[in-house]
C-alpha positions in Angstrom: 0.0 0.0 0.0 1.2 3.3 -1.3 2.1 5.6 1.9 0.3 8.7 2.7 3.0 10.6 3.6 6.9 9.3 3.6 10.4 10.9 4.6 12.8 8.5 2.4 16.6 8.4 3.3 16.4 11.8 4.1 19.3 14.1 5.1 19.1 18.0 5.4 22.4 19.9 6.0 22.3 24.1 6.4 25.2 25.5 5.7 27.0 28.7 8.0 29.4 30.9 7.8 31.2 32.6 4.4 34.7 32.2 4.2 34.3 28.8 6.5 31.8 26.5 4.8 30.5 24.2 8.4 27.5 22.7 7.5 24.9 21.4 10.1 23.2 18.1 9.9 20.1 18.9 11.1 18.2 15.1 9.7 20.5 12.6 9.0 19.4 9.9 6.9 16.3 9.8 8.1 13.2 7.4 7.2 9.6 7.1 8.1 5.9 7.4 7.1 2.7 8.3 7.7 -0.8 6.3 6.8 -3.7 8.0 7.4 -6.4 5.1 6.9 -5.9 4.6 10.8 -5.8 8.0 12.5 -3.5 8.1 14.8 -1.5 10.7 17.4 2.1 9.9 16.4 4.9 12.9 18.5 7.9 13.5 17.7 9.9 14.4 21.0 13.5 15.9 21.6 15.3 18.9 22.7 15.8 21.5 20.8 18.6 21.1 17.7 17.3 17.5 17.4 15.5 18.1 14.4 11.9 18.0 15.0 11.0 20.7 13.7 13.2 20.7 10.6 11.4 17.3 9.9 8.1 18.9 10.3 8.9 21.5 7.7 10.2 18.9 5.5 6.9 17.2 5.5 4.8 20.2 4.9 7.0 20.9 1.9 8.3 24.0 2.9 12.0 22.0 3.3 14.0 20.6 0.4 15.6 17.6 1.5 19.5 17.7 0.7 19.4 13.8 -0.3 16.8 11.4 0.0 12.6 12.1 -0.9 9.7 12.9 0.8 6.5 11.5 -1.1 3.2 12.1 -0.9 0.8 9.2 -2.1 4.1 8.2 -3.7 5.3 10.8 -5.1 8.2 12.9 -4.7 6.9 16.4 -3.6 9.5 18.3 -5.9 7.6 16.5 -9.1 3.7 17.2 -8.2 1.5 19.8 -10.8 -0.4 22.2 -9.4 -3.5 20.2 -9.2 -1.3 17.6 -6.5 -0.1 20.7 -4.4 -3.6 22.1 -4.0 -4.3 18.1 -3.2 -1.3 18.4 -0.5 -2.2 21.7 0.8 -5.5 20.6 1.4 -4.7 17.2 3.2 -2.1 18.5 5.6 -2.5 21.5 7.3 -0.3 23.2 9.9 -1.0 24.2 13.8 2.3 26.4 14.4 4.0 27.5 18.2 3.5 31.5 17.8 -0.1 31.9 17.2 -0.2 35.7 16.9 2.8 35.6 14.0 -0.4 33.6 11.9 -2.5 36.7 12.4 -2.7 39.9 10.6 -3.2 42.4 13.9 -5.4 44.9 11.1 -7.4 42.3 10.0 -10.7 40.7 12.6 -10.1 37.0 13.3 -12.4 35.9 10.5 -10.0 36.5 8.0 -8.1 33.6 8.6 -11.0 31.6 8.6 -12.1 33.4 5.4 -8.9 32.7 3.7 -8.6 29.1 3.2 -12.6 29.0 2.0 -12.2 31.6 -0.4 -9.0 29.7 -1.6 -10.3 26.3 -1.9 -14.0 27.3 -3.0 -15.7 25.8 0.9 -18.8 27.4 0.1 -21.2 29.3 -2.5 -22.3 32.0 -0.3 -21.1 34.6 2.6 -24.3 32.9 4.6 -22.9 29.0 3.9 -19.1 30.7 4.8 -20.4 32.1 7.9 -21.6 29.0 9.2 -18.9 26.8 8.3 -16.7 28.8 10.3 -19.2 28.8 13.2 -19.8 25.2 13.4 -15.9 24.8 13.3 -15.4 27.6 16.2 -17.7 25.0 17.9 -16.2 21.8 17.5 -12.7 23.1 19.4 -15.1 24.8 22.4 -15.0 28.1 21.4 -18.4 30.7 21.5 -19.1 32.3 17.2 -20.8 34.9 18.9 -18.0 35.8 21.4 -15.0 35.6 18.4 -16.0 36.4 15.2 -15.5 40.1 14.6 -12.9 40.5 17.3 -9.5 41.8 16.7 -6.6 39.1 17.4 -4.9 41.4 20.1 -8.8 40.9 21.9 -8.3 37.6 22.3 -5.8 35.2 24.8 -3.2 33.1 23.4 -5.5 29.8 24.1 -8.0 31.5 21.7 -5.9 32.4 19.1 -4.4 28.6 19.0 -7.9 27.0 19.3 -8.6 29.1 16.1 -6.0 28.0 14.4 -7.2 24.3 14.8 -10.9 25.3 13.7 -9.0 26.8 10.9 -7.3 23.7 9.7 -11.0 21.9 11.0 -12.1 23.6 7.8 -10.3 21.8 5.3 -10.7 18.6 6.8 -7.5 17.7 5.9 -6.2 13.8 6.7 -3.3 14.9 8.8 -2.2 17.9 11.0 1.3 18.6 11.7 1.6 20.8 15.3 4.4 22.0 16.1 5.0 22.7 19.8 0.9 24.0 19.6 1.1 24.7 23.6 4.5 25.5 24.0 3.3 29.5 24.3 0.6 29.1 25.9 -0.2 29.2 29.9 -0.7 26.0 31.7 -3.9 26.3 32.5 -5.2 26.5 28.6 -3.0 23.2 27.3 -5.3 20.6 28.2 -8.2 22.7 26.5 -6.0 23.3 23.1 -4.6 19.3 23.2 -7.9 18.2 24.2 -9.2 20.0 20.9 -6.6 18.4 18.9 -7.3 14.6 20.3 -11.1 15.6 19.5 -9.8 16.0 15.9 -8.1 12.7 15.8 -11.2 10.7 17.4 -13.6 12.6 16.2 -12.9 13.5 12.9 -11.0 10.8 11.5 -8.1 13.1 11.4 -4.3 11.9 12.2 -2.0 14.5 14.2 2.1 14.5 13.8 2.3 16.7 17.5 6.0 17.4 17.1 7.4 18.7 21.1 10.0 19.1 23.5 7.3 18.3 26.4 7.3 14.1 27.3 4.4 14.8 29.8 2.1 16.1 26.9 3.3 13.8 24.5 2.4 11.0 27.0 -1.0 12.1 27.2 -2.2 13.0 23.7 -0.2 10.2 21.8 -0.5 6.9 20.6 3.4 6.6 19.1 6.6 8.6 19.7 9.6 9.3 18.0 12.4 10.4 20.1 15.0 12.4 18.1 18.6 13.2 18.8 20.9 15.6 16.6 18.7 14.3 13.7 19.0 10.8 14.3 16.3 8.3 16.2 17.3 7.3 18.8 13.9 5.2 20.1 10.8 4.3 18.5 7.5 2.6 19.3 4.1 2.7 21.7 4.3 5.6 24.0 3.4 4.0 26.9 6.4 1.4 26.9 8.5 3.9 25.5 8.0 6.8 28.6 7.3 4.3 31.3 10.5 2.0 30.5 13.0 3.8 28.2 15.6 1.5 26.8 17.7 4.2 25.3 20.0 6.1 27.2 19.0 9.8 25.9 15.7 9.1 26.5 16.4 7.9 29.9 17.8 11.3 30.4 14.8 12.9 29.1 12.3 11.0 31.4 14.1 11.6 34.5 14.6 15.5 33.5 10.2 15.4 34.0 9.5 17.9 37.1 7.6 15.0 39.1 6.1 16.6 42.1 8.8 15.4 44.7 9.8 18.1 47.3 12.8 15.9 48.2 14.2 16.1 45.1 16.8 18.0 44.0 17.9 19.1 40.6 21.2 19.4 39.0 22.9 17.0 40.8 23.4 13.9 39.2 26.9 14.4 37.1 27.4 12.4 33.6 31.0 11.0 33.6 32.4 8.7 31.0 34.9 6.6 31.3 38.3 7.5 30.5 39.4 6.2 27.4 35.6 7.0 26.3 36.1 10.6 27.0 39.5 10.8 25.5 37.9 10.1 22.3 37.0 12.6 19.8 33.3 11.4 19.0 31.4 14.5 17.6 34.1 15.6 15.7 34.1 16.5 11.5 34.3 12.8 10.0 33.1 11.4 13.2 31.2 7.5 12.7 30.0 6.7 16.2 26.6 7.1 18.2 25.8 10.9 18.4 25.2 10.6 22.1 28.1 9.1 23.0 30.0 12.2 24.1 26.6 12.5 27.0 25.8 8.6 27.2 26.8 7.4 31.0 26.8 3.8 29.6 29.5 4.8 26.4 31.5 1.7 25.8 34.2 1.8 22.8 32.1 0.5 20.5 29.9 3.8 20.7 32.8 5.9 19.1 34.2 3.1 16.3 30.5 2.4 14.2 26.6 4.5 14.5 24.2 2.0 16.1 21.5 0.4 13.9 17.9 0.2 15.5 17.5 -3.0 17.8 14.0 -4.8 18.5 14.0 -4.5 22.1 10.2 -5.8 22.3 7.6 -6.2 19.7 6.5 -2.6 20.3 9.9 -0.6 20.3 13.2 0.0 19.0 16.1 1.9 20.2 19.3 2.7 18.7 21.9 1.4 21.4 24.5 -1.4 21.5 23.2 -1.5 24.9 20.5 -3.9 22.9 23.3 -5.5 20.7 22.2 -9.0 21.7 18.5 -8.4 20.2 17.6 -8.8 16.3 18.5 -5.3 14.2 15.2 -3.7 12.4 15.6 -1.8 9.2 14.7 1.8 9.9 12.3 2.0 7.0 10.5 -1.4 8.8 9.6 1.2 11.4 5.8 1.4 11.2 5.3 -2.1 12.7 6.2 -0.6 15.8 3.7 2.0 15.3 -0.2 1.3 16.2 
């Protein structure tokens, strides 16, 4: 079956600097896809320079890939006429992390709604247009009456996001890529704007990529994670196994980094050493073939700097990327999605 959506082999490299050409790896040979028949909440977790956001660019098209494809319904995005990317821009829509930056501050709020049903032809009259954008104010918990007309500084940042998903609402699209949605956003209004989101996926048919920094959230609204590191996967599989009972080291580091309510606890003062004839080895450096993590891994042996890891089956439901998992059968990292639900 031909893939909804599919990164291929994919590397992207930025280059910096003039007179010294450094590039930055930002995916590295990256592979995965996305099939929409069963929606699904699939994150993609990291800290920041891992590349989670670079690969949700790449999938919304607004990224060329230095090597490797991304396809959609099997075909590479750089080839598709202009009746495929109106097909595209229609099936994936975006929820971004500044919700204001979306908004023109002289326009009322309607005119984002207005936008993409003008574009795409939604409906025949301003009466029909007006109710579409009503009965999609609804369905993320927001009052017509209360928004339309109102000026975007008028509104909180909650309201302003929760717009932005009745926006994409409109197009029912098959997939929604958010990137860090709540990440600007108080506390208080995250559940309400994830909670709109998983409404979308259940309700709607409609599959999220929620693409995030937070484990907690991701935890709660997903089904799958990803967990990137310097562009690379580093684990794979069901959420629950994978935050409960990490099996690679980053994400170990990640999960214990959570702010669990412990007043006994204190921060900052567990120290990651390596051992020394690990740490006298140059592992990040120009040329370098070892696991990225290496130089931060507590558990680097000396194969860790000599060869990258390939993905090991730890359990039927997850993979990580650690020769602490040497002993268990290696998975092809396109043979990803039978980890996924």
């Amino acid at each position: 079956m031909t893939a909804f959506l599919e990164l291929r082999n994919v590397t992207k490299e930025f280059g910096r600097g003039i007179f010294r050409k450094k590039r930055t790896v930002a995916l590295d040979n990256l592979s995965m896809t996305i099939n929409t028949d069963k929606p699904v909440v699939k994150a993609i977790a990291g800290e920041s320079g891992s590349g989670k956001t670079t690969l949700g660019m790449m999938l919304m098209g607004f990224l060329q890939p230095s090597s490797g494809s991304v396809l959609y319904q099997g075909k590479d995005m750089r080839s598709l006429n202009r009746h495929e990317q109106q097909n595209f821009r229609r099936d994936v829509q975006a929820i971004f992390q500044d919700p204001f930056s979306v908004y023109n501050p002289f326009y009322p709020v309607d005119h984002v709604l207005e936008m993409p049903i003008e574009k795409f032809k939604l409906a025949k009259s301003r009466r029909e247009a007006r109710l579409l954008m009503e009965n999609a104010l609804s369905a993320v918990g927001m009052q017509p009456e209360e928004t339309l007309g109102r000026f975007p500084h008028q509104l909180s940042g909650g309201q302003r996001q929760r717009i932005m998903v009745a926006r994409a609402l409109l197009l029912k699209p098959r997939l929604i890529i958010a990137d860090e949605p709540v990440s600007m956003v108080d506390a208080s209004l995250r559940a309400t704007i994830l909670e709109s989101l998983r409404k979308l996926n259940r309700e709607f048919g409609i599959s999220i990529l929620y693409i995030t920094h937070d484990l907690t959230t991701a935890y709660h609204v997903s089904n799958d994670i990803m967990v990137l590191y310097r562009g690379e996967l580093a684990e794979v599989g069901d959420v629950e196994h994978v935050i409960k009972d990490p099996q690679h080291p980053y994400t170990q580091l990640l999960v214990d980094s959570i702010p669990w309510p412990d007043l006994d606890q204190t921060w900052g003062t567990k120290e990651i050493k390596l051992s020394s004839s690990i740490a006298q080895v140059k592992v990040n450096g120009n040329g370098a073939v070892g696991c990225k993590f290496a130089d931060r891994c507590p558990h680097a042996m000396t194969i860790c700097v000599q060869k990258s890891p390939p993905l090991y089956l730890v359990n039927p439901t997850r993979a990580s990327a650690c020769f602490l998992h040497q002993d268990a059968p290696i998975i092809p990292r396109e043979e990803i999605d039978r980890l996924m639900a």
